[in-house]
C-alpha positions in Angstrom: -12.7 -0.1 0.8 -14.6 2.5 -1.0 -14.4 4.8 -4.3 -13.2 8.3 -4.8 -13.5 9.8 -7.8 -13.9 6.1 -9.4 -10.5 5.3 -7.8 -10.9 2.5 -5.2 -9.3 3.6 -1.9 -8.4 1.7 1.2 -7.9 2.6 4.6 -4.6 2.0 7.0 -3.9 2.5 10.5 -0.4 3.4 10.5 2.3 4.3 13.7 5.2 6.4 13.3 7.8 6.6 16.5 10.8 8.5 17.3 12.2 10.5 14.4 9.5 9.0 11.6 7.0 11.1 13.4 8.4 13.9 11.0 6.4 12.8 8.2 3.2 12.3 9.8 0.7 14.7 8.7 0.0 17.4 11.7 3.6 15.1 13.8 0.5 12.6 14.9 2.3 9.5 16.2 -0.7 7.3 14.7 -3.5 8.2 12.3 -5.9 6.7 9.7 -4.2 7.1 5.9 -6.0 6.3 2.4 -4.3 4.8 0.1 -5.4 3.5 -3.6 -6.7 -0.1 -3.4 -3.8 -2.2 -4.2 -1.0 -0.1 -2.4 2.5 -1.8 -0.8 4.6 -0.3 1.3 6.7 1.1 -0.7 3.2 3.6 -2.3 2.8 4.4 1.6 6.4 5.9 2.0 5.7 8.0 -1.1 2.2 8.5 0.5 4.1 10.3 3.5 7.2 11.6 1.5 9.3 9.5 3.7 13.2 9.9 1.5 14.1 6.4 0.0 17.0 6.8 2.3 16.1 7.0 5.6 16.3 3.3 7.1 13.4 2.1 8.6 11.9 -1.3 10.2 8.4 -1.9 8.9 6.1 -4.1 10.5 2.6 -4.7 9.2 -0.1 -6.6 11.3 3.1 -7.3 13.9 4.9 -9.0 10.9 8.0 -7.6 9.6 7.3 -5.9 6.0 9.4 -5.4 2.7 8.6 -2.5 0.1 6.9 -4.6 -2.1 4.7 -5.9 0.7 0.7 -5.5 -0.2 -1.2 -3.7 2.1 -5.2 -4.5 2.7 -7.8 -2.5 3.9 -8.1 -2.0 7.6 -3.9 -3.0 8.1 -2.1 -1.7 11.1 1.4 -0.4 9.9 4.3 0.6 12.2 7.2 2.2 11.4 10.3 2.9 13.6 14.2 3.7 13.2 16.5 0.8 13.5 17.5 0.1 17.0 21.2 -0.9 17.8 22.5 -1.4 20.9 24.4 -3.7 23.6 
């Protein structure tokens, strides 16, 4: 963790796949992404403008994640579309 501006940030590793990749910054599948110290999920979808709408499964260290999860420095985050099938 460090400070920026005398806000305490954190850093994230976080995965988008399929049709998430749309809010990646530059349509990188995984990148590095700073987020205030304290963060959930749910600041990490606003983080990435990712609509409140759009269903997603959210894993966190390889362990499915809620909005209000907490996130902690140095976290691997993966998101990906829903997947149905028979």
């Amino acid at each position: 963790m460090c400070s920026v501006f005398g806000i305490n940030v954190m850093k994230v590793q976080v995965s988008l796949f399929a049709n998430l990749r749309d809010y990646a910054p530059g349509g990188k599948g995984s990148f590095d992404l700073a987020l205030a110290a304290g963060a959930t999920v749910a600041d990490l979808f606003a983080a990435l403008n990712v609509p409140p709408q759009v269903q997603t499964v959210v894993l966190v260290n390889g362990r499915r994640a809620e909005p209000t999860t907490p996130l902690a420095p140095g976290d691997s985050i993966t998101l990906f579309p829903p997947m149905e099938g028979g």
